[in-house]
PAZAPA-4460 file (N, C-alpha, C; in steps of 0.05 Angstrom, whole numbers, plus 32768, in hexadecimal, padded with zeros to 4 digits):
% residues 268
    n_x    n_y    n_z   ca_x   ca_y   ca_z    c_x    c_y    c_z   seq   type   mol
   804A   7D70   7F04   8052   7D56   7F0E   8070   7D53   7F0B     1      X     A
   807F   7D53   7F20   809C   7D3C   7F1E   8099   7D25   7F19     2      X     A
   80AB   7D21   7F0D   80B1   7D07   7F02   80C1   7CF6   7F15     3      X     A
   80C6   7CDE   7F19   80D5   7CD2   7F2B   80FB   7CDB   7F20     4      X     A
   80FF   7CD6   7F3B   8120   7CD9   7F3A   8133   7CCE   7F4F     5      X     A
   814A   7CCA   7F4D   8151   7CB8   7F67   814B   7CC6   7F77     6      X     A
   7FA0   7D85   80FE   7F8D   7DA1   8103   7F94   7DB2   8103     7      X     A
   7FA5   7DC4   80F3   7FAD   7DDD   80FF   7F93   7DEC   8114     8      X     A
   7FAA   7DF2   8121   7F93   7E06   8137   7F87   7E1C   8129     9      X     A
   7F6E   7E29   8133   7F5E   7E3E   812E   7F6E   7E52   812A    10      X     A
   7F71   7E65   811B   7F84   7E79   811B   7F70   7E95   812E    11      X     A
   7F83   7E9D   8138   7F7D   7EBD   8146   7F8B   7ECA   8139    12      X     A
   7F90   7EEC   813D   7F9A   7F02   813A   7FBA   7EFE   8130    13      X     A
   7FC3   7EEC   8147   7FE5   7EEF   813B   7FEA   7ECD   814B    14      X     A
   7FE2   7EC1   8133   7FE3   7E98   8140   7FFF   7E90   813A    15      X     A
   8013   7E7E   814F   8024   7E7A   8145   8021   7E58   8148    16      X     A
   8042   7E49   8138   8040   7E2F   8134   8056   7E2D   8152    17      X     A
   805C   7E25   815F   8079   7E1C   8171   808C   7E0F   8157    18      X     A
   809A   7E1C   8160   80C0   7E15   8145   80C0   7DED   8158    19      X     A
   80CE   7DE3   813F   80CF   7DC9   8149   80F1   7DC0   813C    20      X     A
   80F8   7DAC   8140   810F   7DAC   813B   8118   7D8B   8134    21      X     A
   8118   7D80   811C   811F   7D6C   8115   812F   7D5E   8103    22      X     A
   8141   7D48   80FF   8158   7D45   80EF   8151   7D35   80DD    23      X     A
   813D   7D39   80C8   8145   7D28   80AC   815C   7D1D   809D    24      X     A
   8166   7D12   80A1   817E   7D0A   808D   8193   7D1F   8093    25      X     A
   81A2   7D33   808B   81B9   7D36   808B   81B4   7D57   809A    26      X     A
   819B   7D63   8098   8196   7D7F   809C   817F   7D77   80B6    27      X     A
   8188   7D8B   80CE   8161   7D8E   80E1   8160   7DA6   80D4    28      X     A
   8145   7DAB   80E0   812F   7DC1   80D7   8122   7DC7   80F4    29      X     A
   8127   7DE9   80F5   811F   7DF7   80FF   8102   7E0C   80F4    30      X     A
   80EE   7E0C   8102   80DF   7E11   80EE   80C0   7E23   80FD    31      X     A
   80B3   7E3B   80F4   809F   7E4F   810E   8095   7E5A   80F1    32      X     A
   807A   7E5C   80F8   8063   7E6E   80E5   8051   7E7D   80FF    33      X     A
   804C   7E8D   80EB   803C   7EA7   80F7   8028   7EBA   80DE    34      X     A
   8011   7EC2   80EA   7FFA   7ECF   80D7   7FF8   7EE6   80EA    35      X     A
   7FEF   7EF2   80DC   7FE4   7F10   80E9   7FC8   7F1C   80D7    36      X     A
   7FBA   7F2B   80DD   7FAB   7F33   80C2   7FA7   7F52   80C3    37      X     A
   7FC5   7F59   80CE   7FC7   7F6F   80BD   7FBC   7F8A   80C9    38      X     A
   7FBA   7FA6   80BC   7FB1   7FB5   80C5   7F9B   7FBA   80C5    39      X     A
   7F8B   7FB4   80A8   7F70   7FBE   809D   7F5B   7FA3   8099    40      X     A
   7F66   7F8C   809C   7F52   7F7A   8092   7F4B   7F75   80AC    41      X     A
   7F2F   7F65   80AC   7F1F   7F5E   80C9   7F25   7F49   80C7    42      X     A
   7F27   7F33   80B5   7F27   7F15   80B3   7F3F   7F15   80A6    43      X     A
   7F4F   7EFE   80AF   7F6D   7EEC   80AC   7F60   7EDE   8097    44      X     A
   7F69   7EDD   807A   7F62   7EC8   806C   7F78   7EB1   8064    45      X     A
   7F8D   7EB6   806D   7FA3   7EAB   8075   7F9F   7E9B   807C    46      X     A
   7FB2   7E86   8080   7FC4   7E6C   808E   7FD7   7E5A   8082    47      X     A
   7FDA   7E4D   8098   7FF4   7E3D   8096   7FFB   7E24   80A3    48      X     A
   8013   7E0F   809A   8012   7DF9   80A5   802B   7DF3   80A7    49      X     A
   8039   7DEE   80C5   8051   7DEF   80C5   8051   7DCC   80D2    50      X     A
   8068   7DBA   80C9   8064   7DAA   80CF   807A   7D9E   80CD    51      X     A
   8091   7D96   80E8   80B0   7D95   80DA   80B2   7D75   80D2    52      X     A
   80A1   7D67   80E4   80A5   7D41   80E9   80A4   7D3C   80C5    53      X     A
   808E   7D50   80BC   808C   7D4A   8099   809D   7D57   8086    54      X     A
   80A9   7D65   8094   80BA   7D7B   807F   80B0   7D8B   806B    55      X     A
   8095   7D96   8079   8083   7DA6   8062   8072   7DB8   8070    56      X     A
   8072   7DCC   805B   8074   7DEC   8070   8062   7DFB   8055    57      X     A
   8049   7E01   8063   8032   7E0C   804F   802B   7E28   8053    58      X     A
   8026   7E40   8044   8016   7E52   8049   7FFF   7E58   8034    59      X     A
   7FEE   7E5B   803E   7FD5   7E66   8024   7FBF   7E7C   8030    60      X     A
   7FBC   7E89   8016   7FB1   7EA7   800E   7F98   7EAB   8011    61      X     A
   7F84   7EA3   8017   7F6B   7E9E   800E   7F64   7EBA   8003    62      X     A
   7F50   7EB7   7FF0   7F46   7ECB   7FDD   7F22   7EC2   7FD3    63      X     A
   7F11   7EDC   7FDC   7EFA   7EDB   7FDA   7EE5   7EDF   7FF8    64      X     A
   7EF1   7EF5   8005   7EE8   7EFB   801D   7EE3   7EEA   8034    65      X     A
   7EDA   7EF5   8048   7ECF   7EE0   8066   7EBF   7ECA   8059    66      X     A
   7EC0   7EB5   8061   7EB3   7E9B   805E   7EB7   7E8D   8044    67      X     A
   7ECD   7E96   8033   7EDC   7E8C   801F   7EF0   7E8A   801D    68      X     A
   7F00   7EA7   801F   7F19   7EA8   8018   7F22   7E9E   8034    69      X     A
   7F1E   7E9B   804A   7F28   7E8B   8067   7F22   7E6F   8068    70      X     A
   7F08   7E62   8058   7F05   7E45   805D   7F19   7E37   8042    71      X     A
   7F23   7E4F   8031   7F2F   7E3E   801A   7F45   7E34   8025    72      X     A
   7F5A   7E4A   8036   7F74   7E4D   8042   7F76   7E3A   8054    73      X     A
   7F5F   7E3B   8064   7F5F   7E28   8082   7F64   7E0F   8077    74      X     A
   7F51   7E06   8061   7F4F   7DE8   805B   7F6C   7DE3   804D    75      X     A
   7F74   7DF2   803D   7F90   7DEC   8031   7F9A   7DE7   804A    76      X     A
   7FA3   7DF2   805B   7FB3   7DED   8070   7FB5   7DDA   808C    77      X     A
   7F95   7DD3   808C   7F89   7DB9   8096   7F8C   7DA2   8080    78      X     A
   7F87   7DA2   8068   7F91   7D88   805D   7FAE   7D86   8055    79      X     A
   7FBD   7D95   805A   7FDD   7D96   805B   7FE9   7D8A   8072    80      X     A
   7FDD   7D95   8091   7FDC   7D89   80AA   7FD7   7D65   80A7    81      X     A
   7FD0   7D56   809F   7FC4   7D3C   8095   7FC1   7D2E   807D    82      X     A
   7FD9   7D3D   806C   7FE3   7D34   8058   7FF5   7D1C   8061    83      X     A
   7FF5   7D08   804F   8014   7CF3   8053   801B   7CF5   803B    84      X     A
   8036   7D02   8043   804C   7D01   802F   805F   7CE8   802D    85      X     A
   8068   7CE5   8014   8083   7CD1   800F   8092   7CDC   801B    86      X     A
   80AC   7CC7   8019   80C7   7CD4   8021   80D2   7CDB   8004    87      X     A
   80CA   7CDA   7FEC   80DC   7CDA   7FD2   80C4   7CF1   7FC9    88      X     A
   80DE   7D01   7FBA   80DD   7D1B   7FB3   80BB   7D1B   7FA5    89      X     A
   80CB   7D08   7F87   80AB   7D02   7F70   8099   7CFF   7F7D    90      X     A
   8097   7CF3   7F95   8079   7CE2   7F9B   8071   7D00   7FAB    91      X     A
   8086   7D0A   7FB2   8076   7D1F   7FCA   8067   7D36   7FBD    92      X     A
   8079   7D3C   7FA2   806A   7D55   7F8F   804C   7D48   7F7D    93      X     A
   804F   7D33   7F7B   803A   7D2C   7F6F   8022   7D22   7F82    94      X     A
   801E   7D20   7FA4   8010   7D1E   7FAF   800B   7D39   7FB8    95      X     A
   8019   7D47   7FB9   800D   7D6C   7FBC   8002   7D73   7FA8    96      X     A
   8005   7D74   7F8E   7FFB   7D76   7F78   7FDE   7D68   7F76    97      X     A
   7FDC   7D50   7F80   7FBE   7D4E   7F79   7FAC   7D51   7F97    98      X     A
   7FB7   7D53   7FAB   7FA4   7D64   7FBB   7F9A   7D82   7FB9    99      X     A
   7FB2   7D84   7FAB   7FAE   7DA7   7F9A   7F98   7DA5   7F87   100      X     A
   7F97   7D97   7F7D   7F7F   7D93   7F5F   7F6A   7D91   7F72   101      X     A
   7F6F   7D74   7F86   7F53   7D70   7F93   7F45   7D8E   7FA0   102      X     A
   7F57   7D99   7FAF   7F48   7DB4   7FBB   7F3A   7DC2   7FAE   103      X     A
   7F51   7DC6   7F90   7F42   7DDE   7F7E   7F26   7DCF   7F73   104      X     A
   7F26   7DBB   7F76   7F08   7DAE   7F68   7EF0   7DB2   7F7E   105      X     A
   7EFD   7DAF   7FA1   7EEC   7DB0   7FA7   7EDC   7DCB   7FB0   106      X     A
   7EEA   7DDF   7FA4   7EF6   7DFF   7FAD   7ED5   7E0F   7F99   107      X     A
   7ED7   7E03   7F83   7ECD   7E06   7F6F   7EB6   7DF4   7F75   108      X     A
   7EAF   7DE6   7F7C   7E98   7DD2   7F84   7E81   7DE6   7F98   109      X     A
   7E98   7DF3   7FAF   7E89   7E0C   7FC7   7E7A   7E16   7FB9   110      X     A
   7E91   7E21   7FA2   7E8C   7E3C   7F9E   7E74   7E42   7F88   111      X     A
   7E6E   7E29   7F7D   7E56   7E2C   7F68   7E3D   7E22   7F7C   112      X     A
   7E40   7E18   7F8A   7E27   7E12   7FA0   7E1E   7E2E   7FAB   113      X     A
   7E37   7E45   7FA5   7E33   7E59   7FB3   7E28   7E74   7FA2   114      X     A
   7E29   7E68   7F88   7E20   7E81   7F71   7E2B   7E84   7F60   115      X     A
   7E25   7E97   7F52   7E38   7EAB   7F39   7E4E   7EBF   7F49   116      X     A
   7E4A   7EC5   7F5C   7E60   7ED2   7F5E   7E6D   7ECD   7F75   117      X     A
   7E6E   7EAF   7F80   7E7D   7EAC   7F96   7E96   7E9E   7F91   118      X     A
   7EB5   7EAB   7F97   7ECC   7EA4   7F93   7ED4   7E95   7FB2   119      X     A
   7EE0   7E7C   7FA8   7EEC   7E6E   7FCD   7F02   7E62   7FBB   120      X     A
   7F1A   7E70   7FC9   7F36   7E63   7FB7   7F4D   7E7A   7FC4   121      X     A
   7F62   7E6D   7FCC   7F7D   7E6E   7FCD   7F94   7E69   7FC2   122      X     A
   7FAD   7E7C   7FC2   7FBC   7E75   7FB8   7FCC   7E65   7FDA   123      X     A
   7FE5   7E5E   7FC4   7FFA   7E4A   7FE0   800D   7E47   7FD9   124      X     A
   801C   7E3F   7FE7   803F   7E36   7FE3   803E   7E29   7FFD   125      X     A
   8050   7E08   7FEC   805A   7DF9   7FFA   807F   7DFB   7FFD   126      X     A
   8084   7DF2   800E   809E   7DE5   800E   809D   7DC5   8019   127      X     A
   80AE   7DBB   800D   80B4   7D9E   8022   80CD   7D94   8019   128      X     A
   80DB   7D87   802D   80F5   7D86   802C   80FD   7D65   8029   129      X     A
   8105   7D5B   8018   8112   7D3A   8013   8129   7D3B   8008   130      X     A
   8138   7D2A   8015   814E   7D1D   8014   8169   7D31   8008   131      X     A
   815C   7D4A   8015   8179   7D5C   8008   8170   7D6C   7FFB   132      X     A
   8151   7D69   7FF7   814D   7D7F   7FDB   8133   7D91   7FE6   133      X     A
   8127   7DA3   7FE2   8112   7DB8   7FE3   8101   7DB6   7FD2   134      X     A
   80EB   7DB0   7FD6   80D5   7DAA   7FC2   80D1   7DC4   7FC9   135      X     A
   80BC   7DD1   7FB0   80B3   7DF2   7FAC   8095   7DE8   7F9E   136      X     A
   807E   7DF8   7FAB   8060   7DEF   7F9D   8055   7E06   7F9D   137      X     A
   8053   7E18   7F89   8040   7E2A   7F8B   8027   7E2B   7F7F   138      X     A
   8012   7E3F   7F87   7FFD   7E48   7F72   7FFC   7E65   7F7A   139      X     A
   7FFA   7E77   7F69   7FF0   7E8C   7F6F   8004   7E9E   7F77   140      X     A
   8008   7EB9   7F8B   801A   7EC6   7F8D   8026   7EC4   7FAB   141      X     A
   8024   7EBA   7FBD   802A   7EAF   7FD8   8046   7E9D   7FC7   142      X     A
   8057   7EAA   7FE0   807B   7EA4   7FD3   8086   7E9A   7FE3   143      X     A
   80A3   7E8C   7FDB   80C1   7E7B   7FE8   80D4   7E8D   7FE1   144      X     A
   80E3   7E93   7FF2   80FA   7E9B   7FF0   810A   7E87   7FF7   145      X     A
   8125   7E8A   7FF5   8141   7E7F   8007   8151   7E8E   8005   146      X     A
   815E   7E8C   8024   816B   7EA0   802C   818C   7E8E   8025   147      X     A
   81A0   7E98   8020   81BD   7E82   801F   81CE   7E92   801C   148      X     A
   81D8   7E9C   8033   81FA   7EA5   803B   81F8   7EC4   802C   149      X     A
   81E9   7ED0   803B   81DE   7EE6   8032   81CF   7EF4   801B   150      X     A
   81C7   7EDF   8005   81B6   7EDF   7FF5   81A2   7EDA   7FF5   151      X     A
   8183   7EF1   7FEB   8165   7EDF   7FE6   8163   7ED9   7FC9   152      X     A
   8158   7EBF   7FCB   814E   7EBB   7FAE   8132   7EBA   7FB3   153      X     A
   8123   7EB8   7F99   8104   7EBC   7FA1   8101   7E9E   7F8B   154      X     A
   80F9   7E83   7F99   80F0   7E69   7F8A   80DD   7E6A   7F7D   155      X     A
   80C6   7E7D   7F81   80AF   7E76   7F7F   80B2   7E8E   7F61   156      X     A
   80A2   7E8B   7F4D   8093   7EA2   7F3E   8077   7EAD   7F40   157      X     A
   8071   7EBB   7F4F   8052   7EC5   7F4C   803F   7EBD   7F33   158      X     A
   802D   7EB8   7F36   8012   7EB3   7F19   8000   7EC8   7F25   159      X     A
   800A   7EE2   7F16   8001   7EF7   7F14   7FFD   7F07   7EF6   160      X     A
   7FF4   7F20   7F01   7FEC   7F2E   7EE9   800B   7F38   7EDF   161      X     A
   800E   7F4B   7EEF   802C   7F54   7EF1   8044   7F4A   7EF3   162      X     A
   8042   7F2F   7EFA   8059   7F1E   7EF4   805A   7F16   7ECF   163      X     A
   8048   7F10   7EC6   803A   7F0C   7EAE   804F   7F2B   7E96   164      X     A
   803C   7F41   7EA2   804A   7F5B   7E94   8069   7F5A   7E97   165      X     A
   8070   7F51   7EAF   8096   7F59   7EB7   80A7   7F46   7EA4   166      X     A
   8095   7F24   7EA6   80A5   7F18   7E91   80A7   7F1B   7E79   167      X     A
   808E   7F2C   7E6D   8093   7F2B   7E54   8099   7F45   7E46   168      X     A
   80A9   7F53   7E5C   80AF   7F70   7E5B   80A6   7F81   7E52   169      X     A
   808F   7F87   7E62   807F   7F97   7E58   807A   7FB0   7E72   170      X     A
   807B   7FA4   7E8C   8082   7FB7   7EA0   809A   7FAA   7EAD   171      X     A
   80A8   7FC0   7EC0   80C2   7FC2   7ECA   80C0   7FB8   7EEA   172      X     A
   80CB   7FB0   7EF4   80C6   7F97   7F10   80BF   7FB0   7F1C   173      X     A
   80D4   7FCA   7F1E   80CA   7FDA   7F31   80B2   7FE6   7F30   174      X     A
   80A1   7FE1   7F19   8092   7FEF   7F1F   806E   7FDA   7F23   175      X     A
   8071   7FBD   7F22   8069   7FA9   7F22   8053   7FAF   7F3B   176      X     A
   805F   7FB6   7F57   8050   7FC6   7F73   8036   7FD2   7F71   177      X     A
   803E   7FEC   7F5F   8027   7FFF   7F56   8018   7FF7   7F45   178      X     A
   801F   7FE0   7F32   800D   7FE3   7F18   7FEC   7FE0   7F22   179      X     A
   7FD6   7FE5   7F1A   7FC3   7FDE   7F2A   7FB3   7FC2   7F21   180      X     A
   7FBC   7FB4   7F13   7FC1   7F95   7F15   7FD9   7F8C   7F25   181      X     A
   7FD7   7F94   7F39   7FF0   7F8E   7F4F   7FE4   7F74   7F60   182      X     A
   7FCE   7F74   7F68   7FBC   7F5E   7F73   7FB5   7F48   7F66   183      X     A
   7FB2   7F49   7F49   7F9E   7F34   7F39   7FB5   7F26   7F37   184      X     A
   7FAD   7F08   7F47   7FBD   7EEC   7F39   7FAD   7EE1   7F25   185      X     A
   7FBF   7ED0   7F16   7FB3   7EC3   7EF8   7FAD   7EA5   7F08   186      X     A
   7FBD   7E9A   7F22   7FB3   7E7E   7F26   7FAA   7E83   7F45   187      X     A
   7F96   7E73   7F41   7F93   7E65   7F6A   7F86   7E57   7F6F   188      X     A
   7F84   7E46   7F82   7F77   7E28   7F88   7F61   7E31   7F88   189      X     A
   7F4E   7E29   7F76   7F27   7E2E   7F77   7F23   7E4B   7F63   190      X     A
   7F31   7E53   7F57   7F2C   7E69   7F47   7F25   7E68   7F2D   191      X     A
   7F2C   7E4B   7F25   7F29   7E40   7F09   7F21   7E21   7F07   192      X     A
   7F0F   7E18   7EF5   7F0C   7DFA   7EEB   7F1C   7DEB   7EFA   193      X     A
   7F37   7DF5   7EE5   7F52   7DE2   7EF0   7F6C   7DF3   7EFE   194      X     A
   7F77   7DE5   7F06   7F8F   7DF6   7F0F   7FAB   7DEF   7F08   195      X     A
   7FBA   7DF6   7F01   7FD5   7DF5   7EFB   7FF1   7DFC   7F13   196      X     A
   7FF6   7DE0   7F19   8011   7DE6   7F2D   8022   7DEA   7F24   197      X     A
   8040   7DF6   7F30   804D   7DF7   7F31   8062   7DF6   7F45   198      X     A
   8081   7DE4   7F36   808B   7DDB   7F48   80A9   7DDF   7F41   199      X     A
   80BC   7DE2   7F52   80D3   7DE3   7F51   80E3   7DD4   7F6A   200      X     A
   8102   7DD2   7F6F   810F   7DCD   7F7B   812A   7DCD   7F80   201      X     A
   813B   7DCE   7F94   8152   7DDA   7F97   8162   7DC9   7FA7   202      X     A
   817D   7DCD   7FB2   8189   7DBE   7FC5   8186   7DC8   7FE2   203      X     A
   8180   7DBC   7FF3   8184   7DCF   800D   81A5   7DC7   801E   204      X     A
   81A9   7DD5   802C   81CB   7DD8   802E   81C3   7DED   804B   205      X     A
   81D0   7DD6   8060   81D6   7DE4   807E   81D0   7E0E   8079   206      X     A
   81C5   7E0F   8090   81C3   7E36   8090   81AC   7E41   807D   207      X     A
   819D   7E2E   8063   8190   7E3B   805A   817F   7E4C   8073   208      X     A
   816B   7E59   8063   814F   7E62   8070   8141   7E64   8059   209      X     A
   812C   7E58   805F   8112   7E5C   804B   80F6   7E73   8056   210      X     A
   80EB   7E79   8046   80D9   7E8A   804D   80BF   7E88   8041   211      X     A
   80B1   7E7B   8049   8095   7E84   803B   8086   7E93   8044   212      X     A
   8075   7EA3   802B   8061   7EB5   803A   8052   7EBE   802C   213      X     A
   803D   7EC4   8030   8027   7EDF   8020   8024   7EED   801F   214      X     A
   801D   7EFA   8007   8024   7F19   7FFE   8017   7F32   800C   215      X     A
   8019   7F25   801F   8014   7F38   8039   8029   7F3B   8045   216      X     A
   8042   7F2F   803F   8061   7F35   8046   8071   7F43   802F   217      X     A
   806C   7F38   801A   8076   7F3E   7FF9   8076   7F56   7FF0   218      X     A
   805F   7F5F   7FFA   804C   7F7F   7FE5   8054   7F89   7FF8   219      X     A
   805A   7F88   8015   8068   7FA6   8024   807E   7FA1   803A   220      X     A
   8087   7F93   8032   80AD   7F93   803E   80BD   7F89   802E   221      X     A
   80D0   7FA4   802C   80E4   7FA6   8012   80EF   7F88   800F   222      X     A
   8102   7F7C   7FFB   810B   7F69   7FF6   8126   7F69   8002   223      X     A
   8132   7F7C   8010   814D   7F88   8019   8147   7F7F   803B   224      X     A
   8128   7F8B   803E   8129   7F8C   805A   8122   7F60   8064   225      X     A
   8112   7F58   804E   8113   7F44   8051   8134   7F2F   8057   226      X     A
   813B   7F36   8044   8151   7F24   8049   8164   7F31   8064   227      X     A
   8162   7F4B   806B   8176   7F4C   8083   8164   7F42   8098   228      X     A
   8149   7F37   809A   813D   7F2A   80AC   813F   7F0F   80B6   229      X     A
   8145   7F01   809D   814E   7EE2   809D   8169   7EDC   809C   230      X     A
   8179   7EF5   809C   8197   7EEE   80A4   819C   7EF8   80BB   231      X     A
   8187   7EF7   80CC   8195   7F00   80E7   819B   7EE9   80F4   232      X     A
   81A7   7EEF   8112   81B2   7ED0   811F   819C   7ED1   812B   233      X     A
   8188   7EC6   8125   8173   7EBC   813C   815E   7EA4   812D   234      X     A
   8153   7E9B   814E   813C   7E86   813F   812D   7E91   812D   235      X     A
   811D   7E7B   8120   8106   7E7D   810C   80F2   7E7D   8119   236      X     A
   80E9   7E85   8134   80CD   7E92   813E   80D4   7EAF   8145   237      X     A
   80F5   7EBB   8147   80FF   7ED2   8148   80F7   7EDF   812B   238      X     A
   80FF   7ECC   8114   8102   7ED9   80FF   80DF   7EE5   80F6   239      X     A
   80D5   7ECD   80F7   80B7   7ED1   80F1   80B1   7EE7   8106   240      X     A
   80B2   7EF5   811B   80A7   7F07   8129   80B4   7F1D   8122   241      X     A
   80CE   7F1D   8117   80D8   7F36   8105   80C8   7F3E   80EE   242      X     A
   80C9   7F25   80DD   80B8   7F2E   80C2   809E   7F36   80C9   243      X     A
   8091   7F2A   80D8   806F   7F38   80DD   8070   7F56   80E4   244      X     A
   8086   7F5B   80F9   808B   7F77   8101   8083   7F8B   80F0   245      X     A
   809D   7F7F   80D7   80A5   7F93   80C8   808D   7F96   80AC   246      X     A
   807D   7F86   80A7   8064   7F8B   809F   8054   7F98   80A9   247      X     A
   8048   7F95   80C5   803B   7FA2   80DA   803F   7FC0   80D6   248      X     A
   8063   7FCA   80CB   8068   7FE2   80CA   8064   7FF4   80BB   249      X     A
   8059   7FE1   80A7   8048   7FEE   808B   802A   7FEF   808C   250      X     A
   8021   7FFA   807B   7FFD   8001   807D   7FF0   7FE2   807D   251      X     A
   800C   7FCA   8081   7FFF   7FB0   8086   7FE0   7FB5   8075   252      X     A
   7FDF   7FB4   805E   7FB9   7FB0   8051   7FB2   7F96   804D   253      X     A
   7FC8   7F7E   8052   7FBE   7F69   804F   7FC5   7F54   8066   254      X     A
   7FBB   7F43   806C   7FC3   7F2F   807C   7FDF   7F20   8071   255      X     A
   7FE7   7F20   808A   800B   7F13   8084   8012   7EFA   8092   256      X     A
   8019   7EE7   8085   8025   7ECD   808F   8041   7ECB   808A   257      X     A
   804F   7EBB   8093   806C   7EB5   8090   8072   7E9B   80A4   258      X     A
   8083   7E84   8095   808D   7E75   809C   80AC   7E77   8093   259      X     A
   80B0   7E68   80A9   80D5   7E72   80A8   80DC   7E4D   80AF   260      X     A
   80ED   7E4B   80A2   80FE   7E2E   80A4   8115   7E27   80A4   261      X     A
   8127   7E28   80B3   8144   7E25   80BA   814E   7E0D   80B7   262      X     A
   8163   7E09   80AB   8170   7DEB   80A3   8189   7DEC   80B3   263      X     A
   8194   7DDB   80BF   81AD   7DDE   80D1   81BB   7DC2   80C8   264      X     A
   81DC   7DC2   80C9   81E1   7DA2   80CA   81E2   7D94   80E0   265      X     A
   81D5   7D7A   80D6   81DE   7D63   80F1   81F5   7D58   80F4   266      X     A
   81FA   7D5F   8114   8213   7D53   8114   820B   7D38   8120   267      X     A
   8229   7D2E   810D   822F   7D08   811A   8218   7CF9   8109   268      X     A
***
């Protein structure tokens, strides 16, 4: 929780959002998502919620096969679509936050109707943008970058196994890829009782680019090749059809989403 301070459509094979273009306060937003599922998987468990009028831009992972790991993702991204957000920062993290709880409760509600061994839960990352600033919401390993005057930073921290080993130096980032806890996240909406958010935030400033996506972009396009993708001069339905590419160009083993968000200044 912050504290106070001053329908998506059905997805197919390769679904996109139309880029939209609107002036909040001092920055518009340019803004295109795209899913693919990849080379080897049959089912997209993927999705996403791009939505500029709200300034909040969703992707989620789903995890636990056809008819779980897709109804977990879809619904995150359908109750994101018909979310009402505040305009103030606090109120907005703390109304994502408890639709987050609500999901994971009701994630876990499926999933015991469904047995001992039925998992229905996603991870996600939000962004949303107020009054100058970047809200950051994650669970799980689905990530934010920002792109800024030729720099990526990565906002988000994974709740993984291997993120877990790297901080507490015990394995070495480069080798984090291979470990074969390279897959196992420690959080995700419906995987546990309860769930634990996390949240951060930043300034946004004319030219950013933000990036979200799932580790179906992460785990196989370099972090080099990423950022010369979001510093090119083009739109953000250009950029997103770059990045899918260049996943596509790998043994793609997982389904890949990516949302791209462009901040420009308003003039006058």
């Amino acid at each position: 929780m912050i504290e106070d301070t001053a329908d998506q459509p059905d997805l197919d094979d390769d679904d996109t959002i139309p880029r939209q273009i609107m002036a909040p306060g001092s920055l518009a937003w340019e803004s295109f998502g795209m899913t693919n599922p990849g080379k080897v998987r049959q089912v997209n468990e993927d999705a996403f919620s791009v939505d500029n009028a709200k300034r909040l831009w969703v992707v989620a992972d789903g995890m636990g096969g056809h008819f779980a790991g897709d109804v977990a993702s879809r619904s995150i991204a359908k109750t994101f679509d018909v979310l009402d957000t505040s305009d103030r920062l606090s109120q907005t993290a703390n109304r994502i936050e408890a639709t987050l709880i609500d999901l994971n409760h009701r994630f876990q509600e499926m999933a015991n109707r469904g047995g001992d061994d039925v998992t229905i839960g996603s991870t996600v990352a939000v962004c949303a943008f107020r009054q100058g600033w970047m809200l950051v919401v994650w669970v799980g390993d689905s990530r934010v970058y920002r792109w800024r005057n030729g720099t990526l930073h990565q906002l988000t921290q994974d709740h993984s196994q291997v993120e877990e080993l790297v901080s507490r130096g015990l394995l070495l980032r480069e080798n984090a890829e291979s470990h074969p806890a390279a897959n196992v996240v420690t959080r995700a909406i419906g995987a546990a009782e309860d769930v634990y958010v996390d949240f951060d935030y930043c300034d946004a400033q004319p030219d950013d680019r933000y990036l979200l996506c799932s580790d179906g972009l992460s785990k196989e396009v370099p972090t080099a090749e990423v950022r010369r993708l979001l510093g090119q001069d083009a739109s953000a339905q250009q950029i997103c059809e770059g990045l899918i590419a260049a996943a596509l160009a790998t043994a793609a083993r997982d389904n890949v989403t990516v949302i791209v968000a462009k901040a420009y200044a308003v003039n006058g």
